[in-house]
N, C-alpha and C positions, 0 to 999 in steps of 0.2 A: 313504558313500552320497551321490550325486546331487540336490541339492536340486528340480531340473527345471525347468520354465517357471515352474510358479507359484509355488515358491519363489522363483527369483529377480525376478518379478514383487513378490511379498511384501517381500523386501529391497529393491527400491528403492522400491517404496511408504513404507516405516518410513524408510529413509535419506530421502530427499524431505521425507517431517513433519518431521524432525530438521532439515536444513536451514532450515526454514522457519520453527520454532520459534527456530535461533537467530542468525535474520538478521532485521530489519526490513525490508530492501530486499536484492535476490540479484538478479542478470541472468542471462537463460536460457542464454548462455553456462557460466557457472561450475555452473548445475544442471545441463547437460548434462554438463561436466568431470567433475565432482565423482564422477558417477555414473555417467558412459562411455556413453552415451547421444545422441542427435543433437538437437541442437536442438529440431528438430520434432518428435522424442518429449519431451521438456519441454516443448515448449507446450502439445502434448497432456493431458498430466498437473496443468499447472496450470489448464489446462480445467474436467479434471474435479475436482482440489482444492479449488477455485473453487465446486461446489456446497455444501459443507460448511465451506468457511475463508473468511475477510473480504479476500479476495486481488483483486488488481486488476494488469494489465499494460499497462504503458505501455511502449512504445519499447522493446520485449525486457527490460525490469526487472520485475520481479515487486514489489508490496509488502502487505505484511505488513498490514492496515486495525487498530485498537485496536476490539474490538467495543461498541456504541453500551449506555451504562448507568450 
C-alpha cells in the first residue's frame, strides 16, 4: 500500500529529528541530500523545527543549541 503525501511528509519529518538528533551542526545541503529534497524545502522545515527545537541557522548550517538549565 501507498504511504501518500502525508505519509511521506511523516517520514521525512522523523528522518529530519533523527538527523538533527545526531548531528550538532548539519548544512542545509546534506538535509537536503540525505532526504532528497531542495534545499529550500530544508530551510523550510528547519523553519518550522525552529518552533519546537533550540536550532539556529547560520550561513546554510543548521546548529543544534544545548537547552539552557
Amino acid at each position: 500500500m501507498k504511504a501518500g503525501h502525508r505519509g511521506r511528509m511523516r517520514d521525512h519529518a522523523v528522518a529530519l529529528h533523527k538527523l538533527l538528533m545526531e548531528h550538532r551542526r548539519i548544512s542545509l545541503a546534506r538535509i537536503a541530500e540525505e532526504l532528497g529534497v531542495s534545499q529550500l524545502t530544508a530551510r523550510r522545515w528547519i523553519d518550522s523545527f525552529s518552533c519546537t527545537m533550540p536550532l539556529r541557522l547560520e550561513k546554510g548550517v543548521v546548529f543544534i543549541e544545548k537547552p539552557r538549565g
